[in-house]
N, C-alpha and C positions, 0 to 999 in steps of 0.2 A: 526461354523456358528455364525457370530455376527449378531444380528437382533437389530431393533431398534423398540420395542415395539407399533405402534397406533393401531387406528381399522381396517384400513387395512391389515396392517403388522401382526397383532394377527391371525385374518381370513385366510391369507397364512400361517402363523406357524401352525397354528393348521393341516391344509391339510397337512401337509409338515411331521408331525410325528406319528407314531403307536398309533391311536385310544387307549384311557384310559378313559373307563367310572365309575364315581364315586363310582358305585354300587364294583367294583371291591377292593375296599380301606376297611382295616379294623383298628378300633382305635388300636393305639399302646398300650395301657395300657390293650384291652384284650390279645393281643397278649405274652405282658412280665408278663401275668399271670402263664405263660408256664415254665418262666425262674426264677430259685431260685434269690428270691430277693437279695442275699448277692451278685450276681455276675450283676453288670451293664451292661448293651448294651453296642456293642461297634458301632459306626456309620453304616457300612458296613452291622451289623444283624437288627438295626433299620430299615435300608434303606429297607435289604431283606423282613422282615415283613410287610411293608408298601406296597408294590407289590404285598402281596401276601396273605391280607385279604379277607374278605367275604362280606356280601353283606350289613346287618343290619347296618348301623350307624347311629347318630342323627348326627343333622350341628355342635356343637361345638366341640363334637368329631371328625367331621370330618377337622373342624378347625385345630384342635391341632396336628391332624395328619399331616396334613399338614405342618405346621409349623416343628413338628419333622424330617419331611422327607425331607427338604430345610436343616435344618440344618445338616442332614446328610452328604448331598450332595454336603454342603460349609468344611466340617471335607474332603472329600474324593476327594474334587474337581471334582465331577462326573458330568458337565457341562449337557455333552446329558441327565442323569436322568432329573439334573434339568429343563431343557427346555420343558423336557416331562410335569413335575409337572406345570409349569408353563400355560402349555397347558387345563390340567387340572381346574387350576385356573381362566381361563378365561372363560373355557366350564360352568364354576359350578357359574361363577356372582360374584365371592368374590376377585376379582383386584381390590376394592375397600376398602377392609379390610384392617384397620393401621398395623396390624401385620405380616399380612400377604406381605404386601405392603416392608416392610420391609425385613422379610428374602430372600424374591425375591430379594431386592435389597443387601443383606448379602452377598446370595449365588455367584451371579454374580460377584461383588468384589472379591471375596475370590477366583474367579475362574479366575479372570481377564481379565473377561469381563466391562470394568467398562462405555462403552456407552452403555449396555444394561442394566444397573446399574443404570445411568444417565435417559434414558428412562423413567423408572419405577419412580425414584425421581420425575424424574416432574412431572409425572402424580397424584402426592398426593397432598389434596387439602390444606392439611393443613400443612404446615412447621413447622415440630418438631427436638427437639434438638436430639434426636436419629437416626432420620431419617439422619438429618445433619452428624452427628457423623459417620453412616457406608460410606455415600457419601465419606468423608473426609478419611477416612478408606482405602476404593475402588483407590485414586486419589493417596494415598503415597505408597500404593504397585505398580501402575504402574509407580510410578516418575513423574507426572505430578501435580508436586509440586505448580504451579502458578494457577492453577483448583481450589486445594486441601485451597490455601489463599483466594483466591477471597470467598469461601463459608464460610468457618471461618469468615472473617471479617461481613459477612451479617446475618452468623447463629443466631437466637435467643436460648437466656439461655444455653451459653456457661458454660459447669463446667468441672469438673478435667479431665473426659474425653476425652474431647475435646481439651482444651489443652494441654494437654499429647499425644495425637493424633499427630496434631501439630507440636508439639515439634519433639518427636520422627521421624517424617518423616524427617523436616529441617535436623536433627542430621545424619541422616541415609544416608542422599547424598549431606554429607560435607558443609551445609550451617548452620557453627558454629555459625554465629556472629547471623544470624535472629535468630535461637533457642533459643539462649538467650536473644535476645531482647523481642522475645514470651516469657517466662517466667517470664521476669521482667514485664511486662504486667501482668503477671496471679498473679504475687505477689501485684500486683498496686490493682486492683481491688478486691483482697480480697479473690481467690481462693484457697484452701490448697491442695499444691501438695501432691502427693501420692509416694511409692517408686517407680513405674515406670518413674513418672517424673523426679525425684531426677537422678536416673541412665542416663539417657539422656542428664539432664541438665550436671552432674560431666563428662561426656564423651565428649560433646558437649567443656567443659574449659577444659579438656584434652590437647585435639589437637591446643587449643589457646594457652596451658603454663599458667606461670605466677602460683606459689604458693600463693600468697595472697591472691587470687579468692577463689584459692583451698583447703585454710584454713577455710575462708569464710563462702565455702558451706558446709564444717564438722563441723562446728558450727549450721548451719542451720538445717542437716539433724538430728544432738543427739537435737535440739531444737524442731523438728518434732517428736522424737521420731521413727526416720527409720532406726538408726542404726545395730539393729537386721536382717533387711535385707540381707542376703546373695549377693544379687548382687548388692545394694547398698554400702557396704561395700568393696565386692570387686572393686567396678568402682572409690570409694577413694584411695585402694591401687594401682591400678594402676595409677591413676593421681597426685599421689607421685612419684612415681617411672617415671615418663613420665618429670616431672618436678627438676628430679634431687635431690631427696630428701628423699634417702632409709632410712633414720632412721624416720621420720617420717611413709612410708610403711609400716614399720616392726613392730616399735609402735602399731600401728594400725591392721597390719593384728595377732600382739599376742595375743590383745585383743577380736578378732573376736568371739561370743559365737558359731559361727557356721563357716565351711568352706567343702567348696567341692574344687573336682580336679581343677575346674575354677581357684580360691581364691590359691592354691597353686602352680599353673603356672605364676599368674600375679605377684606372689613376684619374682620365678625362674627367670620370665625374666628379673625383675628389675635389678638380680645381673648381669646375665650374659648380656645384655647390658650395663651396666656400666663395665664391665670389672672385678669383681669381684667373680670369678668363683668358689675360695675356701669357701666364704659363702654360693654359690648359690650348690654348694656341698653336705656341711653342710644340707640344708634344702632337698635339694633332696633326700638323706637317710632315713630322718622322712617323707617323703611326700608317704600319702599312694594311695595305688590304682593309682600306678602311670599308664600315658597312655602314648600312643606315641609323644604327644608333649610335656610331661615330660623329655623325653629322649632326645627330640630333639632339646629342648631348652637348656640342658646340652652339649648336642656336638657341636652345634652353637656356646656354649659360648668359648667353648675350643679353636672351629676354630679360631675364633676372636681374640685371645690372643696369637698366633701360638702354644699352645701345642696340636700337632696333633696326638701323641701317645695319650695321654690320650684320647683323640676324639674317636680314634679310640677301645681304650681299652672298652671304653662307649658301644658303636656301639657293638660290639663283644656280650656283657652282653645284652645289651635289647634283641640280638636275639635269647640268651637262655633263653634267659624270656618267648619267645614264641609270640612278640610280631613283629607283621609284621612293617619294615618301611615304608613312606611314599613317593610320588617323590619328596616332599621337601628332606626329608632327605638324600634319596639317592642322588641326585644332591651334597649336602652340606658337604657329604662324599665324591664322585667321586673330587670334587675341593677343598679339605681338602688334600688329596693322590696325587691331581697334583701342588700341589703349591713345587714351586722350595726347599722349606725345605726339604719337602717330599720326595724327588726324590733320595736323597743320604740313607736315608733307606729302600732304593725299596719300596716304597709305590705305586709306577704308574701300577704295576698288581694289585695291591688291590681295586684299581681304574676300571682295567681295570673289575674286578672280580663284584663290585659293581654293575659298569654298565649291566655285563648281568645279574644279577639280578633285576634290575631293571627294569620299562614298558617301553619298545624301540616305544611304540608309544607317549613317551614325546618327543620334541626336547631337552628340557632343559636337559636330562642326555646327550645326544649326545653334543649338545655344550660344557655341561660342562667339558667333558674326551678328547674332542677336544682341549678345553683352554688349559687344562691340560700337554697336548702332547707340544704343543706349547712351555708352558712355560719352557720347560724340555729343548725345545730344540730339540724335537722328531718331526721333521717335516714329514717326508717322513709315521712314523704311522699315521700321524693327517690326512697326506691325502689319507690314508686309509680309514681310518674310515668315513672322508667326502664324499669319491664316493661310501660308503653301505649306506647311510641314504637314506631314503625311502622320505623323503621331505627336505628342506633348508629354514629357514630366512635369515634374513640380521645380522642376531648374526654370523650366520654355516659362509655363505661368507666372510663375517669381519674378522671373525676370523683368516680363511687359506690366506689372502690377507693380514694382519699385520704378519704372522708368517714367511710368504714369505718373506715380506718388510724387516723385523727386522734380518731375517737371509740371510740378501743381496743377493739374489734372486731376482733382481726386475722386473725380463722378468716374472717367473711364478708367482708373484702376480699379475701382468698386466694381462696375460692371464686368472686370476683367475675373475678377473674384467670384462673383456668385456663378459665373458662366464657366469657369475650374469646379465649386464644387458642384453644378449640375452634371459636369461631365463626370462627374468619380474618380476626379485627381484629386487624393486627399492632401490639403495644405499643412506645410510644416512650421516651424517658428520661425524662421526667414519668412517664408511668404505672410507669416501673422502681422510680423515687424510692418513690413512695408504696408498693411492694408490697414494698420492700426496708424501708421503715419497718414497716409489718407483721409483718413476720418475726422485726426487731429487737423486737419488742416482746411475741410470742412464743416467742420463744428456741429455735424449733426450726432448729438447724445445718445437718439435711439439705435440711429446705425452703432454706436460703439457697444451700446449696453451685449447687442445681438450678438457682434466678434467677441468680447468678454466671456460670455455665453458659449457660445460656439468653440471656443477654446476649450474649456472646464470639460463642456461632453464631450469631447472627442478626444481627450485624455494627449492634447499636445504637449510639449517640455516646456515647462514656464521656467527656462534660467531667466537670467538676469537680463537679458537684451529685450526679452520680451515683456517681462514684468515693467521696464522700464517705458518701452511703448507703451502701456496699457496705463500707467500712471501718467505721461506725458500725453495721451489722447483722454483722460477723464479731464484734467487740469487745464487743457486747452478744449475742449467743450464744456467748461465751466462749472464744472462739478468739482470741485477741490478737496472738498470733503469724501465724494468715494475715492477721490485719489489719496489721501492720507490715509485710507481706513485699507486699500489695496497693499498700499506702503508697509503700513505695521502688520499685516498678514506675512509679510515676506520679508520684512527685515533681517532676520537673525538668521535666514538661509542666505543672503543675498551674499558671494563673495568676490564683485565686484562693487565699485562706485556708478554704477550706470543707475539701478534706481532710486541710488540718494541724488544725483543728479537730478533727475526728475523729479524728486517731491522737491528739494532743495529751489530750482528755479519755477518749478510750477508756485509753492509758495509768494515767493517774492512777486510774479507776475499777479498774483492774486492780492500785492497788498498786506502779505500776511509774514511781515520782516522780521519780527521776533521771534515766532513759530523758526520761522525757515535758516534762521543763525542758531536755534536751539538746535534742531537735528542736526545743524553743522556741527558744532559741538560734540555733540552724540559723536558724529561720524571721526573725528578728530583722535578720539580713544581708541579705534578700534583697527585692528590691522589691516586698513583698506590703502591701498594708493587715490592719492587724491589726482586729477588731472584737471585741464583748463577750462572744462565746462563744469566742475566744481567751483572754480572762482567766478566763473558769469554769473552764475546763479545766486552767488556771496556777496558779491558786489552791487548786483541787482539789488537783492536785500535793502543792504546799506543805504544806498540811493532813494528807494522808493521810504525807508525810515527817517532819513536827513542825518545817519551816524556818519559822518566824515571822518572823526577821529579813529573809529574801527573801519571804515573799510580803509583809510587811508593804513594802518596796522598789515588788514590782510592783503591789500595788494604787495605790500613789502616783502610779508613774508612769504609770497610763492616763490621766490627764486632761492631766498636764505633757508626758510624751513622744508619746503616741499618738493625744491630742486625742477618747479615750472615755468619754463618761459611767459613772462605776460607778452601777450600778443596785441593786435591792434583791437579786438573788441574789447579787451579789460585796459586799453588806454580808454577806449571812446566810453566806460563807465564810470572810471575813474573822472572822465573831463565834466559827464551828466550831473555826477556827485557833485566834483568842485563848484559846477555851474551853478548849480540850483541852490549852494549856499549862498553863494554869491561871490566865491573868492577865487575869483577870476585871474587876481596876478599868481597862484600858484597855479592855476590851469595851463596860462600861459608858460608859465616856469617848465609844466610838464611835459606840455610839445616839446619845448626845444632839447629835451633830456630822452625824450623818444629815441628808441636806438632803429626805426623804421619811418619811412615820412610819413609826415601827416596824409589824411584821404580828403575827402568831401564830408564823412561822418562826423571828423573830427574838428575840422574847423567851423564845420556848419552849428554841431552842439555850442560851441563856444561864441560864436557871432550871436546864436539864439539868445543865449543868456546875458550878452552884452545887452539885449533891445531888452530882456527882463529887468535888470537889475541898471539901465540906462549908461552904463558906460561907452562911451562915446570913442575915446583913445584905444582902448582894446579891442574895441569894434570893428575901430578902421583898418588896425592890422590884421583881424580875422577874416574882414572882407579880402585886403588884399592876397592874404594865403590862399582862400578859398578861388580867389582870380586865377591864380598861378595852376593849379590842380585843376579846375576846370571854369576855363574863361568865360562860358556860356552859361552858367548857370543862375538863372535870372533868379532864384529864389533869394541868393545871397545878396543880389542889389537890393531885393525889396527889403531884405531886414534891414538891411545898410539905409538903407530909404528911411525906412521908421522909426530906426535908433537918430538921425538927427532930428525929424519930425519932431519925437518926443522930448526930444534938446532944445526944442525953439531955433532950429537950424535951420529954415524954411530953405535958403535960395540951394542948402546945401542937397538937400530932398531933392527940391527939384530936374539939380545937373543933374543926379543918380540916376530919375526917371525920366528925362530926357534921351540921356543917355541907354539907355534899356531899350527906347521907345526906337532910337536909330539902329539900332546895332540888333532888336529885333529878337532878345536874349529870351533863351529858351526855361520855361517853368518848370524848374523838377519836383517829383513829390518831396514830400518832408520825410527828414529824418528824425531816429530820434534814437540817444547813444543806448537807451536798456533796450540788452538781446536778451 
């Protein structure tokens, strides 16, 4: 019941709850005459005493009991008590008492009621800074943070509480920069913070960064004298470690006179977000009383670095500790055992083992043994497991629609899609991604025009990953031209290379080389980073052009200009290019300058172009490399076969396919070096 306290409104509250006449109250201090003084009330027996007095009291006793019994009632949150007490306060004339005035407005804050909080404040005649201070109090536990300023800035005889109030709220829902603008205020005028401020304010320069701040304020706090602070101290060591700066941390948390589980977690995680696991080890061992985010920030860190045995060797230990895991942990474990490392140690039961351990009323373990399956490559369990879950997000969806996509499938991630949006799980730009890769992959234009569509109305984010889908599914269902006109709609927002990538190689695959080296160009000027499927696409270019001398240029310059590794699909374009001019001894030249071996793509491109351009002697050694890498591959005798054929090499053709005919060699599909 929220009420808003006048004289009318008092008159209905009062009719409105179980009659409590004064006579019924008895002082709390005869009451705890009963109770050995070494053992304090706890709220709950205060509360029950106060209901359950007798008859005799004077008014300041009966004051004070009052008072006692709100603030029971602000400890337990027991809102109907208090509204009853409140009832009482009005029947008895003393809604006029400062004190009283007060815990009424205490209790209600504290319960969350904060216009019935409100109510009561206004009604006080006189604006005091404590009154101000629970107001303020009331206003940052319910987040109505712009209440909580307006009354600060009007409050009379603001001190430490007050600003620490304040502060504390700003910091609590992420408005860094005002909390410390408040503070530099509170330092202006001459205020001396306390350790709860300090904690707030180092939390608050946390999440801004910046070590020098955070030097700063650790000169500040040993110049206060807060250093002793337990959670002062700690909210230093972590805003080292948040700032990249574990020796200073570590510094600091050795000298700590004091440290709880808190204080020995926030160093843990210092290590194991940085990646440095065997310290964070090391301190784990000496760390006592360890609790489950002990553990869990040690197998986190594991996962993080891939060693997922020791993760899991972790995991094993906490459970004979006796120590239950969390659904963080279990999630962090179930996708620790489905990551593709995992998979070749049979990790994906242990996975699957976790999850039923785990509460199947999280999605997050479901997603994440889903992922898991995926990534494995276990599609047909993932969608198992997708049609027992008891509910879906657009994680669960996404998920089985990229896994479909990715394992060319693209009818049942389609289907997996239209049966999400019939359900009224609305898909996001991840799920667009993958069903726009689907489409690209079966070539059906109308299905694409409709996701196109289907994106614009329903007002999803076209960054850059998805624009880039949506031009690499126009260009690969053979519309090139909507994919260029997609392209210059979104260019000059675009601020990555993902969908110059896409016009870039959709071009070239279209044939369309001078176009597709011109937007390179373009992109060339502009502050984009360029990466390795910017050069497939360039090179593709080139090759489908017959410009040797420029691609041979741009493959040069990825590692001098661009600072990118060429990898083995920009050798096997490189070899398509030299092939197809015909200038095979530098082909050859380029294998051997390879700083990774040759594949099947590679020699196989090269052997091709020998039966093209009839070279006989480079032929034989492409055959023989392609032997070496895979012996069985019957395609590469047949070229081998037809490059001496066309030599006039009859008896030579023949051993070849003799040879084949015994040995029984297996026919691979063809390759061909443009990705």
């Amino acid at each position: 019941m929220n009420i808003a306290f006048g004289p009318k409104s008092s008159l209905r509250f009062i009719i409105s709850l179980t009659s409590i006449s004064p006579q019924n109250l008895k002082w709390v201090s005869t009451a705890t005459a009963k109770t050995p003084p070494q053992l304090p009330l706890r709220p709950e027996d205060r509360f029950r005493l106060f209901f359950n007095g007798g008859k005799d009291q004077k008014l300041p006793e009966y004051e004070l009991a009052l008072v006692s019994a709100l603030k029971s009632c602000s400890s337990l949150s027991a809102i109907t008590q208090g509204q009853q007490i409140h009832c009482l306060v009005l029947k008895s004339g003393l809604h006029s008492n400062i004190f009283i005035q007060n815990s009424l407005s205490h209790m209600y804050a504290k319960c969350g009621f904060v216009a019935n909080a409100r109510s009561i404040f206004d009604s006080c005649s006189v604006l005091d800074s404590v009154s101000c201070n629970i107001m303020i109090a009331g206003y940052v536990k319910c987040g109505q943070l712009d209440d909580a300023r307006r009354l600060f800035d009007v409050m009379p005889g603001k001190g430490c509480v007050s600003y620490t109030t304040i502060i504390m709220g700003l910091a609590q829902n992420g408005c860094w920069i005002e909390s410390i603008e408040v503070f530099k205020d509170m330092r202006f005028v001459g205020v001396s913070p306390n350790e709860v401020t300090m904690s707030s304010v180092i939390s608050a320069y946390s999440h801004l960064g910046g070590i020098w701040n955070g030097r700063m304020l650790h000169a500040l706090v040993n110049k206060l004298g807060l250093e002793m602070f337990v959670l002062v101290a700690t909210n230093l060591v972590h805003m080292y470690c948040v700032c990249s700066s574990l020796h200073d941390a570590r510094i600091l948390f050795d000298v700590m006179p004091e440290r709880n589980i808190v204080s020995w977690n926030v160093m843990l995680n210092g290590y194991a977000k940085a990646g440095i696991v065997d310290l964070a080890r090391e301190l784990f061992e000496r760390t006592p009383n360890r609790d489950v985010v002990s553990w869990s920030t040690m197998i986190d860190g594991y996962v993080q670095v891939g060693r997922l045995s020791e993760a899991l060797t972790m995991y094993r230990a906490m459970l004979r500790s006796g120590l239950v895991p969390n659904e963080v942990m279990i999630v962090d474990i179930i996708s620790a055992c489905g990551q593709s490392m995992a998979f070749a140690c049979q990790k994906v039961n242990l996975a699957r083992f976790q999850f039923e351990l785990g509460n199947k009323d999280h999605l997050s373990s479901w997603n994440a043994l889903i992922a898991g399956l995926i990534r494995n490559g276990m599609i047909e369990p993932a969608r198992q497991l997708f049609n027992e879950m008891p509910q879906r997000d657009v994680f669960s969806w996404s998920s089985m629609i990229s896994g479909y996509s990715q394992s060319e499938q693209p009818n049942m991630a389609l289907e997996i899609f239209h049966e999400m949006v019939a359900s009224g799980v609305k898909p996001n730009e991840i799920t667009m991604v993958s069903v726009l890769s689907a489409i690209a992959t079966s070539g059906t234009l109308k299905e694409g025009r409709w996701a196109h569509d289907y994106i614009l109305n329903n007002s999803i984010p076209l960054n850059d990953n998805l624009s880039a889908a949506i031009i690499d599914m126009y260009a690969k269902c053979g519309s090139i031209k909507i994919a260029l006109r997609v392209f210059h709609q979104i260019r000059e927002k675009a601020s990555s290379v993902s969908p110059w990538n896409a016009i870039i190689c959709g071009l070239a695959m279209h044939g369309h080389a001078e176009l597709s080296l011109k937007i390179f160009s373009d992109l060339r000027q502009r502050n984009i980073k360029l990466n390795s499927i910017t050069f497939i696409g360039v090179l593709s270019a080139c090759c489908h052009a017959g410009l040797v001398e420029a691609g041979d240029q741009h493959f040069k310059s990825m590692k001098g200009l661009y600072g990118v590794d060429p990898n083995i699909k920009h050798y096997g374009c490189m070899m398509d290019l030299l092939g197809r001019a015909g200038r095979l001894a530098e082909a050859e030249e380029l294998i051997k300058s390879m700083p990774m071996k040759a594949d099947v793509v590679i020699w196989g491109t090269l052997l091709a172009a020998c039966r093209t351009h009839g070279n006989v002697e480079v032929g034989e050694r492409a055959a023989e490399g392609l032997a070496r890498v895979q012996p069985s591959h019957g395609a590469g005798r047949v070229l081998l076969s037809n490059i001496y054929a066309n030599a006039g090499r009859w008896e030579d053709a023949f051993l070849v396919r003799r040879a084949m005919q015994s040995q029984r060699m297996m026919k691979s599909p063809g390759y061909s070096g443009v990705v």
